[in-house]
C-alpha positions as CSV (number, residue, x, y, z in Angstrom):
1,X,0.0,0.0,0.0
2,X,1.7,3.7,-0.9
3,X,1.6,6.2,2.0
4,X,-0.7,8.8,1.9
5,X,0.8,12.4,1.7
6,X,2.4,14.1,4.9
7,X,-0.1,16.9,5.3
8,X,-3.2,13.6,5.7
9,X,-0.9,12.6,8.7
10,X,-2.6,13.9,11.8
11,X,0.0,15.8,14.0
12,X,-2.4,14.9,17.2
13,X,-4.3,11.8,17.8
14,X,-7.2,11.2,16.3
15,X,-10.2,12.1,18.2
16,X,-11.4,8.9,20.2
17,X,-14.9,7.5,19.3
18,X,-17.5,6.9,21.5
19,X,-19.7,4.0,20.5
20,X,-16.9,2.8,18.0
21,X,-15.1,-0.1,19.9
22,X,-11.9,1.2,17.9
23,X,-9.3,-1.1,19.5
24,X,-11.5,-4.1,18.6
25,X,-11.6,-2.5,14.9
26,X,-8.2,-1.9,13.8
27,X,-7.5,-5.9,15.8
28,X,-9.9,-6.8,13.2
29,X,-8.7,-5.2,10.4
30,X,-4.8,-6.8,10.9
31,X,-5.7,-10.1,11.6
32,X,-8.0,-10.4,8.1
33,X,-5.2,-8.3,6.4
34,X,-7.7,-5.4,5.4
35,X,-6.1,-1.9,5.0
36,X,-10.0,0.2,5.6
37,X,-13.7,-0.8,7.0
38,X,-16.2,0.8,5.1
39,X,-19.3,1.2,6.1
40,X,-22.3,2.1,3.4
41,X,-25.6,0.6,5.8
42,X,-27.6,2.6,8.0
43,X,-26.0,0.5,11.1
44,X,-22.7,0.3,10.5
45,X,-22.5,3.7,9.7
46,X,-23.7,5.3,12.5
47,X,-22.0,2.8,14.5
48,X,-18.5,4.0,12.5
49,X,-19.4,7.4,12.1
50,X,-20.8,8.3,15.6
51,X,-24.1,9.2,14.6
52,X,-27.0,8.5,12.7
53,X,-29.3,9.6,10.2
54,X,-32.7,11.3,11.2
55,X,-33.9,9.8,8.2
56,X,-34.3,6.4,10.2
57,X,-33.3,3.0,9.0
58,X,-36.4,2.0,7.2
59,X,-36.1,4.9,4.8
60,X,-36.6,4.5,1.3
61,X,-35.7,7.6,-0.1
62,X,-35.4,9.6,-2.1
63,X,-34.0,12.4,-0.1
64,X,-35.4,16.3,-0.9
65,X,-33.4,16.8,-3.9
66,X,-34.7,13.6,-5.9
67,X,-31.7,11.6,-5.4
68,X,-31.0,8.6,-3.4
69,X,-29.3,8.6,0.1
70,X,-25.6,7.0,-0.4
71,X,-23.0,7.2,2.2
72,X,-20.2,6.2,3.6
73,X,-18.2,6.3,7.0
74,X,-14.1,4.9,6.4
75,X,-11.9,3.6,9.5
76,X,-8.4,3.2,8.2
77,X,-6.4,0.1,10.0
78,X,-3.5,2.5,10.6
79,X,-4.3,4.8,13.0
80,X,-2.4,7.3,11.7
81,X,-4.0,8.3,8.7
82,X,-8.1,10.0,9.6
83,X,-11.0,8.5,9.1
84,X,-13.2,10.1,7.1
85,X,-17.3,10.4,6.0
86,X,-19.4,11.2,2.6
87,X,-22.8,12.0,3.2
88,X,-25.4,14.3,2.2
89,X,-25.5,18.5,2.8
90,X,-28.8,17.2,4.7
91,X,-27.0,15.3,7.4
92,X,-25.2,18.1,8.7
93,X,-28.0,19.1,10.8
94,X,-27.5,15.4,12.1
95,X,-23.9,16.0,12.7
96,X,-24.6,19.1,14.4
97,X,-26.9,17.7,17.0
98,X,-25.2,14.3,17.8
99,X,-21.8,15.2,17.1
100,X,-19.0,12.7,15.3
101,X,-15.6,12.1,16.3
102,X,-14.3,12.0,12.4
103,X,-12.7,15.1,11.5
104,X,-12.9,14.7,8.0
105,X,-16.4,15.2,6.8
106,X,-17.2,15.6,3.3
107,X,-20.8,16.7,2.6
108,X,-21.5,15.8,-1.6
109,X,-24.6,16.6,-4.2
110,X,-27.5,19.2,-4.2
111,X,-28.5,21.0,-0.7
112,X,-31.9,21.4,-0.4
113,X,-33.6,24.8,0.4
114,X,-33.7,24.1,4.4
115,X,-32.8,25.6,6.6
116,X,-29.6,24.1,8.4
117,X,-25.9,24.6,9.0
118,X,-23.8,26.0,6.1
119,X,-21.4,23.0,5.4
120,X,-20.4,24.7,2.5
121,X,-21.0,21.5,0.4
122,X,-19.3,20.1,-2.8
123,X,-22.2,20.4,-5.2
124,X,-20.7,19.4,-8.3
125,X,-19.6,15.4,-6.5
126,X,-21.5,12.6,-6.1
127,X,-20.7,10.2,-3.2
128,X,-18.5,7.9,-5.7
129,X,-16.1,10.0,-6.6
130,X,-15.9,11.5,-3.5
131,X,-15.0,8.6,-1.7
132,X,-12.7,7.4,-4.3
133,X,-10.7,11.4,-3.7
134,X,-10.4,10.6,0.0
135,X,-8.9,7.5,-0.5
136,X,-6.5,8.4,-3.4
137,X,-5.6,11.2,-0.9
138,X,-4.8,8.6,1.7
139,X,-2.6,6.4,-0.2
140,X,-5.7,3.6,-0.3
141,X,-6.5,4.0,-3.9
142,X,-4.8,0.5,-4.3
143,X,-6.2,-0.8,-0.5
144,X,-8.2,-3.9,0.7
145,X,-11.3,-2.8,1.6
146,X,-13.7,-4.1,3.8
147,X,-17.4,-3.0,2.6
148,X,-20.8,-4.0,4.4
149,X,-21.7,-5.5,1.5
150,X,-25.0,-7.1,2.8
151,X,-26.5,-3.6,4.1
152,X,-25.7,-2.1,0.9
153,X,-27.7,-2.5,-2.8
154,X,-26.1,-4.3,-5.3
155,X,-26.4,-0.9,-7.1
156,X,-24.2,0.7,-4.5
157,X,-21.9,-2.6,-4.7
158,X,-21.8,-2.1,-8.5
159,X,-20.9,1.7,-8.3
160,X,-18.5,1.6,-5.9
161,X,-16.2,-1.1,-7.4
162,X,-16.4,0.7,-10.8
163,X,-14.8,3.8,-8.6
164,X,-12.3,1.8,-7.3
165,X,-10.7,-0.1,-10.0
166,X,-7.4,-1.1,-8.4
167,X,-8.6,-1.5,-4.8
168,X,-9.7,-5.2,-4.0
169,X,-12.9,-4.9,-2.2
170,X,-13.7,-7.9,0.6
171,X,-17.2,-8.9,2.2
172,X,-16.3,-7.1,5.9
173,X,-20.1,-8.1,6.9
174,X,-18.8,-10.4,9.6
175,X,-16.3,-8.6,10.6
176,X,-18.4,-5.8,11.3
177,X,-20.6,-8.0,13.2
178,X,-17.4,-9.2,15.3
179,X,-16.4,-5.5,16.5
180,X,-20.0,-4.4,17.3
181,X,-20.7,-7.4,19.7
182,X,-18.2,-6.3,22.5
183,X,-20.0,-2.9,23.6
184,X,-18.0,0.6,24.5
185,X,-19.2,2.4,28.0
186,X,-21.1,5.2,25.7
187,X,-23.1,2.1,24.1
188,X,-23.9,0.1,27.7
189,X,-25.3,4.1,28.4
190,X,-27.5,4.3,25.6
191,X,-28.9,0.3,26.5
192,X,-29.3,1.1,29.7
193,X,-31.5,3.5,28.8
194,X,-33.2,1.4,26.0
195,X,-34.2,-1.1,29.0
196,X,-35.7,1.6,30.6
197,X,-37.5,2.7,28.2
198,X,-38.8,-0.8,27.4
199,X,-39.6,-1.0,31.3
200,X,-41.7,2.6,31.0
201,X,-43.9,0.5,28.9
202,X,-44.3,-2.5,30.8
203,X,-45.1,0.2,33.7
204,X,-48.1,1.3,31.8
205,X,-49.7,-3.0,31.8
206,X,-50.9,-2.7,35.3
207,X,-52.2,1.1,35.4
208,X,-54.4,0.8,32.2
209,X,-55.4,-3.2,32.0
210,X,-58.6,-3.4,32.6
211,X,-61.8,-6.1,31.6
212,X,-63.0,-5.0,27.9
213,X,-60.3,-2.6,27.0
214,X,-59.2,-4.1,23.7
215,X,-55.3,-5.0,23.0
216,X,-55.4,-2.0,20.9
217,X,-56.1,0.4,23.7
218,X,-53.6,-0.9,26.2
219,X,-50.8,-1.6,23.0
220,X,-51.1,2.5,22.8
221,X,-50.8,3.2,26.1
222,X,-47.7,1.2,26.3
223,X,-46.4,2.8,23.5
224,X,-47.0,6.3,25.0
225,X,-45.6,5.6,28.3
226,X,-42.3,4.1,26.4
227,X,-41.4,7.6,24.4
228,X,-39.7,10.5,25.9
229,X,-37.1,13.1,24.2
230,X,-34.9,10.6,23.3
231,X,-37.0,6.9,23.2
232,X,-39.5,5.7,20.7
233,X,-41.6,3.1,20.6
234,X,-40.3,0.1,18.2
235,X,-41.8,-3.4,17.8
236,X,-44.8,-4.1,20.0
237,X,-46.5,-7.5,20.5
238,X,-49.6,-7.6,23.2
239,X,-51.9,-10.6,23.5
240,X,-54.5,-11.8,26.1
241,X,-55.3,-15.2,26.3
242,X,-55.7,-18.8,24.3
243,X,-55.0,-16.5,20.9
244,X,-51.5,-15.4,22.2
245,X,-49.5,-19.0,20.9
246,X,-50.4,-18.0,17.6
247,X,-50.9,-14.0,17.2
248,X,-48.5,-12.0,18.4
249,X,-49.6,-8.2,17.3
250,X,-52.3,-6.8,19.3
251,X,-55.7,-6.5,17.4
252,X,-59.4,-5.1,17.9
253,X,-60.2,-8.2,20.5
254,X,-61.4,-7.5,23.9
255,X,-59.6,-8.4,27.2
256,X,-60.9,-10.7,29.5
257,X,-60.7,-11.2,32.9
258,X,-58.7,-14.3,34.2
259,X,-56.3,-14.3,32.0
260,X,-53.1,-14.4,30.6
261,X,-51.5,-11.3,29.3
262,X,-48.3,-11.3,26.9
263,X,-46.4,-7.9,26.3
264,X,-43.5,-7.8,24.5
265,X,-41.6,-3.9,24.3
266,X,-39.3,-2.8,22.1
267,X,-38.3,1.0,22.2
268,X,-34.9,2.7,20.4
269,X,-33.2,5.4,23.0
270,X,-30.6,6.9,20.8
271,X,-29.9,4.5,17.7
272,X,-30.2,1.8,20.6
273,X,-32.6,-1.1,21.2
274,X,-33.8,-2.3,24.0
275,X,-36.4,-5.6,23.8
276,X,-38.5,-7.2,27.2
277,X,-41.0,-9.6,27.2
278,X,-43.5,-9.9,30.2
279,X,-46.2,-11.7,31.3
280,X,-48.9,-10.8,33.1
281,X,-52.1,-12.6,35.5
282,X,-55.0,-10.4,35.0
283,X,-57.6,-11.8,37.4
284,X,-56.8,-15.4,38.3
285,X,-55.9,-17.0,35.4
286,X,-55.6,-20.9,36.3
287,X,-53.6,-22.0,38.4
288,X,-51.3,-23.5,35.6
289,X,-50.5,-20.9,34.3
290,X,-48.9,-20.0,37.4
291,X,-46.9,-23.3,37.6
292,X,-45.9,-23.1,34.0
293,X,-44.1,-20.0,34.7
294,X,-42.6,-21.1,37.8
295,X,-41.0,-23.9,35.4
296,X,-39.9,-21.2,32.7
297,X,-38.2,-19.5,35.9
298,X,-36.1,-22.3,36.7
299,X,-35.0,-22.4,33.5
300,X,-34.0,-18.7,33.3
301,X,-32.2,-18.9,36.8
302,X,-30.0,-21.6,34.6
303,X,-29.1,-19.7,32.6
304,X,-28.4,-16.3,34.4
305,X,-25.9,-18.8,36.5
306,X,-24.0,-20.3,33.3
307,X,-23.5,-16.6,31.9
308,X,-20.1,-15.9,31.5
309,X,-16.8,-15.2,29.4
310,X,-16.2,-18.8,27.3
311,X,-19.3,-20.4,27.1
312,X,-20.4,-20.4,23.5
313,X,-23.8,-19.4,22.2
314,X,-24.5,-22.9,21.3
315,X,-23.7,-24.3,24.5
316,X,-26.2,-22.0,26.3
317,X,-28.8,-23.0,23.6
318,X,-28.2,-26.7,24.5
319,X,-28.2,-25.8,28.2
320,X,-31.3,-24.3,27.6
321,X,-33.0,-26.7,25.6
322,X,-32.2,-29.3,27.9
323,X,-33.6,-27.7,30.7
324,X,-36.9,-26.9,29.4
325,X,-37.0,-30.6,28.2
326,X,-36.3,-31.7,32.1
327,X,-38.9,-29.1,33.0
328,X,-41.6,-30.5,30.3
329,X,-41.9,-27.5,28.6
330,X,-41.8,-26.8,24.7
331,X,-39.5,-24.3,23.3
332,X,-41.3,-21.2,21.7
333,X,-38.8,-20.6,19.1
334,X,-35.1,-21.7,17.4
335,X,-33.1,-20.0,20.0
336,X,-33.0,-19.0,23.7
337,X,-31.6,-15.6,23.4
338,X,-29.5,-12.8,21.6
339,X,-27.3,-10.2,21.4
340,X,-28.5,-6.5,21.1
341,X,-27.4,-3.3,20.3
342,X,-28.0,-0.4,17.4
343,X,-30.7,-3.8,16.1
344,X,-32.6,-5.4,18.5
345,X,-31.5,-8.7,17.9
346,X,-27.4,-9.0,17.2
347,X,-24.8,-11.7,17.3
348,X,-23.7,-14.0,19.2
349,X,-27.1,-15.9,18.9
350,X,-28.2,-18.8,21.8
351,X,-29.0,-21.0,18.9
352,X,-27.3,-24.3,17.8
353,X,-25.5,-22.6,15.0
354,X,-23.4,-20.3,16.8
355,X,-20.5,-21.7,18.0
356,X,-19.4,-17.5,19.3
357,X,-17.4,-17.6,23.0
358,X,-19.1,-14.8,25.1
359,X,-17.0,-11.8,26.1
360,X,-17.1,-9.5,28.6
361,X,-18.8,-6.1,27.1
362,X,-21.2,-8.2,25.1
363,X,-25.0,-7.4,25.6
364,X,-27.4,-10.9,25.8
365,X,-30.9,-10.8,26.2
366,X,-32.0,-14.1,27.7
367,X,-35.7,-15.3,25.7
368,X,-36.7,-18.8,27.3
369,X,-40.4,-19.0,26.0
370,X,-42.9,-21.5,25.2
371,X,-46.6,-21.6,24.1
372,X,-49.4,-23.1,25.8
373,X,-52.3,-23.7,23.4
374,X,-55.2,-22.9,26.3
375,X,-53.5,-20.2,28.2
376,X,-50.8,-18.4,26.3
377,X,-47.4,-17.3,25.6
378,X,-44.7,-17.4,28.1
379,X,-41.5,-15.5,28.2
380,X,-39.2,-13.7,30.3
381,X,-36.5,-11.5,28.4
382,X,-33.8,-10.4,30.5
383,X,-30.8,-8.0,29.3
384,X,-27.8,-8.9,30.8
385,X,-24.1,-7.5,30.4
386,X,-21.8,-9.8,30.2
387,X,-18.8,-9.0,33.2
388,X,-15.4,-10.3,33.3
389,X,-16.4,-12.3,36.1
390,X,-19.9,-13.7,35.4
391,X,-23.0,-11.6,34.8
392,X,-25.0,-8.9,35.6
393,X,-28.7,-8.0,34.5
394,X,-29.3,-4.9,33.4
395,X,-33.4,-5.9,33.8
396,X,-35.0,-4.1,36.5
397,X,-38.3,-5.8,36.3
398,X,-38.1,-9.6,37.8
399,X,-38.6,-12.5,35.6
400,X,-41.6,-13.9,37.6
401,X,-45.3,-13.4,36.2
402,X,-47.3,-10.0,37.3
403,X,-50.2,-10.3,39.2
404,X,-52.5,-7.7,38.4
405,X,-56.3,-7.1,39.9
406,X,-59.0,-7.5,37.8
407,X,-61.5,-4.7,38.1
């Protein structure tokens, strides 16, 4: 690889990232012999470039000048040569508000006639050719680079290896997955506060549940009660009785009395998920129900106890498994739990398929369920962060079922 020119040598450090587990990174990148991680999906972006687009996720463009939202956040292995960004003039307001710890931000194409910070942006660019200036600046015109290629389209793909003609670009998907599992301090924040968040909503079962109020109703005051400046409501399921093995999402049906409630609370606080499922007794449900759960909390208390650096993903799933087996219930789904983070369900995976050792830093979320065709659907998710030294859940709420009066 040819060395960049002197004056792209920083003559300080480079600023230190926040939710960028940068240590991790540039490990990464010399062990798989890659020279740059580039990051094109919404994700992996804002995970490399320290903030994220107000546009959302899910958005399908295209942006208020017609064209298509492409960018692209670069982490160089050596650590002496910046990172740098491409984006949009419209992301500036983004940048503005969250803040990034890249220096080198290069804002491409039309602005539109918002209002917003003057970024003074290259109008005449496209993201491409951009991109492919910054690295020829850097020396990486010729580099390895590792691209996100699955959360990019194959248009994007297409485009950007037609701008880069002598680099050799690599799938970095995984290896992107790999840094992101072990969290930074500023990421267990923002989780924190996406539990509580999800616990806000759980808050709001008890005060509003109440004989005839349909799964609607209480599904929006759960939602209300999860949002604040920084938290909004994400995936919501709610279900009351026999239907909930089989229908997750709340519908028009009435709630009845003496029987078994299933909420499960997703929320985003700050580009970060957070995920709990509860269960509730409204009434007195039978008394199975109750002993059912008793049996899915054995099997969680496993589990919290065999948490810790070294055990594999699979090995938990088979711990798991065999326990509910020995405890005669069914498994509800294909694993027992999952990472989280910026997506509310991450690597490593509790299934039979990932063989991934736990590390301290990760993030798990335990999800022993099982479905009972006459009563309901049972499950218990609790965050936990994984410590150096065993575990520690980052759940407030206890595992156990929720009694709450029937009115």
């Amino acid at each position: 690889m040819a060395s960049e020119p002197a004056e792209l040598r920083k003559a300080v450090a480079v600023p230190v990232p926040e939710l960028l587990n940068h240590e991790r990174a540039i490990a990464r990148m010399a062990e798989r012999g890659i020279d740059l991680l580039l990051a094109g999906g919404y994700v992996n972006f804002g995970y490399l470039a320290g903030f994220f687009t107000h546009f959302g996720r899910d958005f399908p463009g295209p942006l208020y000048n017609g064209l298509p939202l492409v960018r692209f956040a670069a982490l160089p292995a050596d650590p002496d040569i910046p990172p740098f960004f491409v984006t949009c003039p419209d992301e500036a307001e983004d940048v503005a508000f969250q803040g990034s710890w890249i220096e080198d931000r290069r804002f491409v194409g039309p602005a539109s006639e918002l209002p917003g910070p003057d970024v003074s942006p290259n109008t005449e660019a496209e993201p491409f050719e951009e991109l492919a200036r910054a690295l020829a600046a850097r020396g990486l015109a010729e580099a390895v680079i590792g691209v996100d290629l699955a959360d990019i389209s194959a248009r994007t793909a297409s485009r950007l290896a037609a701008h880069s003609p002598l680099a050799e670009l690599v799938d970095a998907t995984q290896d992107f997955i790999y840094v992101r599992m072990v969290k930074t301090p500023a990421e267990l924040a923002r989780l924190e506060g996406a539990v509580e968040g999800s616990e806000r909503g759980h808050a709001a079962v008890p005060r509003h549940l109440a004989t005839g109020l349909s799964e609607r109703e209480l599904a929006g005051h759960v939602r209300r009660a999860v949002a604040d400046s920084r938290t909004v409501p994400y995936i919501l399921h709610l279900n009351a009785g026999p239907v909930g093995p089989t229908l997750l999402p709340p519908t028009d049906r009435r709630i009845a009395r003496d029987s078994v409630v299933s909420v499960d609370v997703g929320c985003i606080h700050r580009d970060y998920a957070g995920d709990k499922f509860h269960v509730y007794a409204f009434g007195d449900p039978p008394l199975r129900a109750f002993e059912i759960h008793e049996r899915l909390d054995r099997v969680n208390a496993a589990l919290l106890d065999a948490l810790r650096p070294g055990v594999s993903g699979a090995e938990l799933f088979q711990l798991g498994r065999a326990r509910m087996e020995s405890e005669g219930l069914e498994m509800a789904g294909a694993f027992i739990g999952h990472g989280i983070g910026i997506d509310i369900h991450e690597t490593p995976y509790l299934a039979p398929v990932d063989p991934t050792p736990l590390e301290a830093g990760m993030v798990i979320v335990l999800e022993a369920g099982t479905r009972v065709a006459d009563l309901g659907h049972f499950c218990s998710e609790i965050t936990c962060l994984i410590e150096p030294d065993g575990v520690r859940p980052l759940t407030r709420i206890g595992h156990q079922i929720s009694r709450v009066a029937a009115n």
